[in-house]
C-alpha positions as CSV (number, residue, x, y, z in Angstrom):
1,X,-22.8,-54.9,-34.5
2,X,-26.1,-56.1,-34.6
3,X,-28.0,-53.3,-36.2
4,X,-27.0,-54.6,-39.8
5,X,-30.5,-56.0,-39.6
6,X,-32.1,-52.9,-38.3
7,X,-34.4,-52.0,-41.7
8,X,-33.9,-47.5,-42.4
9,X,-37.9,-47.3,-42.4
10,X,-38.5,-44.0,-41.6
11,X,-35.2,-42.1,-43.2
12,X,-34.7,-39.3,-46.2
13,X,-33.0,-40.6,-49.2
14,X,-29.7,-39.3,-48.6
15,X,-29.8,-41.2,-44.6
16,X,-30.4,-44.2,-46.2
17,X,-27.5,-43.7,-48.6
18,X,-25.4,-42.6,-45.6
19,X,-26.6,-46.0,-43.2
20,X,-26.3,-48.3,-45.8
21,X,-22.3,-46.7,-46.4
22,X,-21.7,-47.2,-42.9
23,X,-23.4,-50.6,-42.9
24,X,-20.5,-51.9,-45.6
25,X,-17.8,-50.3,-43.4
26,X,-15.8,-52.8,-41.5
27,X,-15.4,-53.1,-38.0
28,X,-12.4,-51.2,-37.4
29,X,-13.8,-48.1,-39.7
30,X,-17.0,-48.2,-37.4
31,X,-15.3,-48.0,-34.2
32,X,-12.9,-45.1,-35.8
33,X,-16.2,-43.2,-36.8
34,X,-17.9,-43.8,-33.4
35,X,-14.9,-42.6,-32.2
36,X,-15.1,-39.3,-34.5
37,X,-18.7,-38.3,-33.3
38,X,-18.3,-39.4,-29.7
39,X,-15.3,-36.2,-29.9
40,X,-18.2,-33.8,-30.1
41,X,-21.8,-33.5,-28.2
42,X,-24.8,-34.2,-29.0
43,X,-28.4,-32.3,-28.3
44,X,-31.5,-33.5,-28.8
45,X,-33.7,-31.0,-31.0
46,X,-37.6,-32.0,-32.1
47,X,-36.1,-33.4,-35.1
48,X,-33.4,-35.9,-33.8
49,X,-29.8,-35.7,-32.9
50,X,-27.6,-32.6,-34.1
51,X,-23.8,-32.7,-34.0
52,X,-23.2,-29.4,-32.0
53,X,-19.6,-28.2,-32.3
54,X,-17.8,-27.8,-28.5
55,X,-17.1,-24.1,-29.2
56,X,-21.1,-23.1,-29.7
57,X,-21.9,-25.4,-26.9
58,X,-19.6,-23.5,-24.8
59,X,-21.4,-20.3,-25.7
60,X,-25.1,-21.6,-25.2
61,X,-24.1,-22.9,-21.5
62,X,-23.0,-18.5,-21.2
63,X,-25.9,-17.4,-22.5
64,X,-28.4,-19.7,-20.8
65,X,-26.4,-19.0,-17.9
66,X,-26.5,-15.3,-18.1
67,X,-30.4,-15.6,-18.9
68,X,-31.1,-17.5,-16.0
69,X,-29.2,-15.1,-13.4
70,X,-31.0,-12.0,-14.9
71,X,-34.3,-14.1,-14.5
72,X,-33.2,-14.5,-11.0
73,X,-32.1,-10.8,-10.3
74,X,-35.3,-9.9,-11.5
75,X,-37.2,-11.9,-9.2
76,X,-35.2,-11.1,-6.7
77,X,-35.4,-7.4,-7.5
78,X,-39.5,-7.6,-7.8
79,X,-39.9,-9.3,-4.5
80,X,-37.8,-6.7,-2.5
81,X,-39.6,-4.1,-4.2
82,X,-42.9,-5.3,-2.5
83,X,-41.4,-5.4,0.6
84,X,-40.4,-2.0,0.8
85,X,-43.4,0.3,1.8
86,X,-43.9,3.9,2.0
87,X,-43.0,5.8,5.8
88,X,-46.9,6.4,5.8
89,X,-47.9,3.1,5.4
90,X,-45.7,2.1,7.8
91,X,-46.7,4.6,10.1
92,X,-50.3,3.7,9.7
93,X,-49.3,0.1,10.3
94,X,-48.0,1.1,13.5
95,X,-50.7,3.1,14.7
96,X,-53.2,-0.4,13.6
97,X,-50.9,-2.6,16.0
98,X,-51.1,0.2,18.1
99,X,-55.2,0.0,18.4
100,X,-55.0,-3.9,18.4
101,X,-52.1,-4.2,21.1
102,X,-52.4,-1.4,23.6
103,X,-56.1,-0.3,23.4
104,X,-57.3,-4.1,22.5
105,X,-59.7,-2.8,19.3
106,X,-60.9,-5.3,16.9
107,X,-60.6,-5.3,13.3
108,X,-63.7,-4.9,12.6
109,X,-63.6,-1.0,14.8
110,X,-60.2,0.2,13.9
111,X,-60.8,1.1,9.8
112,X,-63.6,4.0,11.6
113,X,-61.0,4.9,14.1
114,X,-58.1,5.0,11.6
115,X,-60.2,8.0,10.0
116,X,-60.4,9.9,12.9
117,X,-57.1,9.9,13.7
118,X,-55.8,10.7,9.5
119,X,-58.7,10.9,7.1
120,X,-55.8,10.1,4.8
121,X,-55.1,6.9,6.1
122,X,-59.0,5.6,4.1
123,X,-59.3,4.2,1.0
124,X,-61.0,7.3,-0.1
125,X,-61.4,10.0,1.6
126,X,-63.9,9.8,4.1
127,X,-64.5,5.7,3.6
128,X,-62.5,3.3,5.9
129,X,-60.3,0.4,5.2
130,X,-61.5,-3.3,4.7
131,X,-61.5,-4.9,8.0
132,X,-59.3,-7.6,6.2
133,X,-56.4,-4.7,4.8
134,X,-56.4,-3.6,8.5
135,X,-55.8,-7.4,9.7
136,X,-53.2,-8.1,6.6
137,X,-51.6,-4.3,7.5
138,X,-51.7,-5.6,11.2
139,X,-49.6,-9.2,10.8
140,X,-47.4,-7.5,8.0
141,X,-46.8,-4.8,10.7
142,X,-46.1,-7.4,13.6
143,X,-43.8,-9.5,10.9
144,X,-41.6,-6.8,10.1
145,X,-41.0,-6.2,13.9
146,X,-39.7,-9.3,14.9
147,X,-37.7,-9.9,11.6
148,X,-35.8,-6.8,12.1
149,X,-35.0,-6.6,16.3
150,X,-33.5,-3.4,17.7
């Protein structure tokens, strides 16, 4: 092997000791000790290369595992959450693609006309929506009706 040369520069004490032990080994006693390590895996941590038996590997992949689904789940879980509105916000959607579709309102004129119809329906009572929460309510509104056909 060719790094008998290789100089232990940057090494504790006792890795010196241990390269320069391996460096008097003969061939044979090398390959048998390569063989020895290369039984169980290696992970790289900040400070170099640790000797991780198979068992505890076994149970990191679980518990990374586990902590990824959950991560997931929980995503997943968050995301649905927004989706699902109240029945009057859905109803007010409704009536806002109603006032766009059928009556051809703009934007702009159905926040004044929402309060007429349910005072409740304003972002406090007696002011109207944002002209751009009626257009968001509006294309959230049209979405949901052609991802969920009757």
């Amino acid at each position: 092997m060719s790094d008998d040369t290789t100089p232990a520069t940057s090494t504790s004490p006792g890795a010196a000791e241990v390269l320069a032990l391996i460096r008097r080994m003969n061939l044979s006693e090398r390959e048998l000790l390569l063989e020895q390590l290369e039984k169980r895996p290696s992970v790289l941590n900040p400070t170099g290369y640790t000797i991780v038996p198979i068992e505890l590997l076994e149970i990191l992949k679980r518990v990374f595992r586990t902590t990824f689904d959950q991560v997931v789940k929980l995503s997943k879980d968050s995301s649905r959450r927004k989706r699902h509105r109240s029945p009057e916000t859905i109803a007010r959607d409704a009536e806002i693609v109603r006032l766009r579709d059928e009556e051809h309102r703009t934007f702009g004129a159905i926040p004044r006309l929402l309060l007429l119809i349910k005072p409740a329906w304003g972002r406090k009572p007696g002011q109207p929506l944002k002209r751009d929460t009626v257009e968001k309510a509006y294309h959230r509104a049209k979405a949901r009706t052609t991802d969920r056909p009757n």
